[in-house]
C-alpha positions in Angstrom: -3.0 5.9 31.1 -4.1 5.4 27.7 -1.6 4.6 24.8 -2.3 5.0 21.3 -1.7 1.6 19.1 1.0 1.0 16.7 -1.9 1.5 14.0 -3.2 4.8 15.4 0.4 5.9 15.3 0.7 5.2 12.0 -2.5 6.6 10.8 -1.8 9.9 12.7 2.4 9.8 10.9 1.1 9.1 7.3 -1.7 11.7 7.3 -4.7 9.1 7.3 -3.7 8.3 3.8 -2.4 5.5 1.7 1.3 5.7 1.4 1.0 4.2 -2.1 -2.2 5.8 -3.9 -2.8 8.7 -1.9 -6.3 7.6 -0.8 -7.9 9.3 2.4 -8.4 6.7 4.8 -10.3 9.1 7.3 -13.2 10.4 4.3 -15.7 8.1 6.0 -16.0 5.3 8.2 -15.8 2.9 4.5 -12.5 4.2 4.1 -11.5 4.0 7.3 -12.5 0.5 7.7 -10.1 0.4 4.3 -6.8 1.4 6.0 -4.2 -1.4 6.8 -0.8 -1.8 7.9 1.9 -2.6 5.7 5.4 -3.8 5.7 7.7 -1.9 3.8 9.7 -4.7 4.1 7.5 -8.3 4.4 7.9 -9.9 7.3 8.1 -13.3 5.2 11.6 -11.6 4.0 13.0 -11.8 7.4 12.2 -8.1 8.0 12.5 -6.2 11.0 8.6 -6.7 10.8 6.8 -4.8 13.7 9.2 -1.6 14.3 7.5 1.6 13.1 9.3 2.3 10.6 8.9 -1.1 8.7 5.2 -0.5 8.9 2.9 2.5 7.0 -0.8 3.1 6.2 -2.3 1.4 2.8 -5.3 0.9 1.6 -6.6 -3.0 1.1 -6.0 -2.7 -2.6 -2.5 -1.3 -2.8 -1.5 -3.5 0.4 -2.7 -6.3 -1.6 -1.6 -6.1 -5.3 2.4 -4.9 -3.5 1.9 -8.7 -1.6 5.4 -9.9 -0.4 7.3 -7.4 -3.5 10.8 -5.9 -2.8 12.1 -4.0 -5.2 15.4 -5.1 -7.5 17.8 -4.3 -7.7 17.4 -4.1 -3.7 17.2 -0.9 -2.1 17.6 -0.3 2.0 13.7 0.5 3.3 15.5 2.2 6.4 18.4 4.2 4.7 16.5 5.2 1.4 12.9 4.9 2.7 11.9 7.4 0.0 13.3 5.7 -2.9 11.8 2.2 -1.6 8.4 3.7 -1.2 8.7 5.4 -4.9 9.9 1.6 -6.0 6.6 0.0 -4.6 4.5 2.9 -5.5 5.3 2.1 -9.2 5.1 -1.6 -8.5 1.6 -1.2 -7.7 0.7 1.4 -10.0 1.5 -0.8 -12.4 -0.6 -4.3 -11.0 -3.8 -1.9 -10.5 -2.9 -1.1 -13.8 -3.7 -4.9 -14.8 -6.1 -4.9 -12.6 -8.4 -2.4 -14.3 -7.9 -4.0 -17.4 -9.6 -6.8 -16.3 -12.1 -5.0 -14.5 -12.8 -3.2 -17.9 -13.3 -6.1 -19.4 -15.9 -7.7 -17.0 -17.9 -4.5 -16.7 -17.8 -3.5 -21.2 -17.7 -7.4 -22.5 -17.6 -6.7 -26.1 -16.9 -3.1 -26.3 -13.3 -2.6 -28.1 -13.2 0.7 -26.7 -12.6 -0.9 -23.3 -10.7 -4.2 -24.0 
């Protein structure tokens, strides 16, 4: 008997896409390669770490730019798992935000349009 992973499990609950930006993780074998699990909660928080429902599917970049976040003023990732995911979903929107600043800047040096 063969059991599907935590990971599979996930990827099959949230659609194959990233929780945070919406990005379909199952386009191409790239994207799939992309897909990660994520903590609502970190672990380093003293989280219930592992159980499905502390763990979704993101994408490198948004798993990355949330890092160890928790939203303030605090809100319960298992009694208002809606509202915590719309918390870090703005969190990130707003580093990738930043981030594309700065990749503005490195890819249109000297163009105002872009700074």
């Amino acid at each position: 008997m063969h059991t599907k992973s935590k990971f599979l499990l996930i990827f099959e609950r949230d659609q194959g896409r990233c929780v945070y930006c919406g990005l379909d993780l199952k386009a191409d074998f790239d994207r799939f390669m992309m897909a990660t699990e994520d903590h609502l909660f970190p672990g380093s928080q003293g989280s219930y770490a592992r159980d499905l429902d502390n763990l979704v599917l993101a994408c490198r970049t948004c798993n990355n730019l949330k890092g160890n976040f928790v939203p303030e003023p605090p809100i319960d990732p298992r009694t208002q798992r809606r509202q915590y995911i719309t918390a870090m979903r703005a969190f990130i929107m707003g580093r990738r935000a930043e981030r594309v600043k700065e990749f503005l800047k490195v890819t249109h040096p000297g163009m105002p349009d872009y700074q």
